[in-house]
N, C-alpha and C positions, 0 to 999 in steps of 0.2 A: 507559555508553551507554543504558543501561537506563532511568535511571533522568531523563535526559531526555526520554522520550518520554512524552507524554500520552495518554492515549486522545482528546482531541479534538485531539493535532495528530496522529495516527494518520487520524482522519474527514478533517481537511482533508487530509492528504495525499494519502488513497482518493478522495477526488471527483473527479480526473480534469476535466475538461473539461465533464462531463455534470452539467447543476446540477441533476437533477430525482434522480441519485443522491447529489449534493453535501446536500440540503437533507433526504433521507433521513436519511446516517448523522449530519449534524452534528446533526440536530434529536433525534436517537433516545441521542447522548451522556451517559449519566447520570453520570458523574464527568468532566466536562468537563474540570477542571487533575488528576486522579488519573494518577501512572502508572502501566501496567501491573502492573508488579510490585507496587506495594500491593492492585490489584484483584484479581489472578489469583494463585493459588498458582503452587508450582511445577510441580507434574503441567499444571495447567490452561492454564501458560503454553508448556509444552513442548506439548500436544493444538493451542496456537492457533500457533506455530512452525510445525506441519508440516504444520497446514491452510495456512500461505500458502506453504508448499513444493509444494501441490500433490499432496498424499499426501491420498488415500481415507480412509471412517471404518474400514477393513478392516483397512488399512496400519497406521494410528495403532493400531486394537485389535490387531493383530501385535505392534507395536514395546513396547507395555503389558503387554502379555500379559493383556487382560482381554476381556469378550466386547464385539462389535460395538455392543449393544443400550447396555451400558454409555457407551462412547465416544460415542453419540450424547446420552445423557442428559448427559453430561458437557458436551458442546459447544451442547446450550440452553442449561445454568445459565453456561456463558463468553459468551454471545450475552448472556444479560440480564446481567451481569456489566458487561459493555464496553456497553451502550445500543443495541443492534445489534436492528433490529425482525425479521430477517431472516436467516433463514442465508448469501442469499448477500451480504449487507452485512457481516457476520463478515466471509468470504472475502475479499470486496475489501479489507476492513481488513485483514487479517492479510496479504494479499499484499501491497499496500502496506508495511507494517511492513517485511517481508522484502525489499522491494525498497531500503529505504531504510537500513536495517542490517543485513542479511547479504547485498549485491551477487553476484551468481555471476558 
């Protein structure tokens, strides 16, 4: 499942309706056909999993068991990683992701 998803069909999935966030994350995709998993490690892909869970950088540095400060340095370098100009353009990506492969 993984290894179909792209980080730019991740952007077109997040745009939602609203093209003025549509033309954000699709313009800001730096490995447009890359999937995830060659981008992202594993730590980094489980940190962007629980961002679109909806989990705090609190949470995430709980579950790590490393400090807060850490977790957020970590989730720039996954933001430039995935072409994301934005933390909350991560977000919508990463929730999207989750909405699209782990349904609740």
């Amino acid at each position: 499942m993984i290894a179909e998803l792209s980080v730019g069909g991740v952007a077109q999935a997040a745009s939602g309706d609203e093209s003025s966030r549509s033309n954000e994350i699709r313009s800001s995709a730096v490995h447009d056909q890359e999937p995830l998993y060659r981008v992202l490690d594993g730590t980094g892909f489980e940190m962007f999993r629980l961002l679109g869970k909806g989990r705090s950088i609190k949470d995430i540095a709980f579950y790590h068991s490393i400090p807060p400060a850490e977790v957020d340095r970590r989730l720039d370098l996954i933001r430039e990683q995935t072409g994301c100009k934005t933390r909350a353009a991560l977000v919508r990506m990463a929730s999207a992701w989750m909405k699209q492969h782990e349904p609740t």
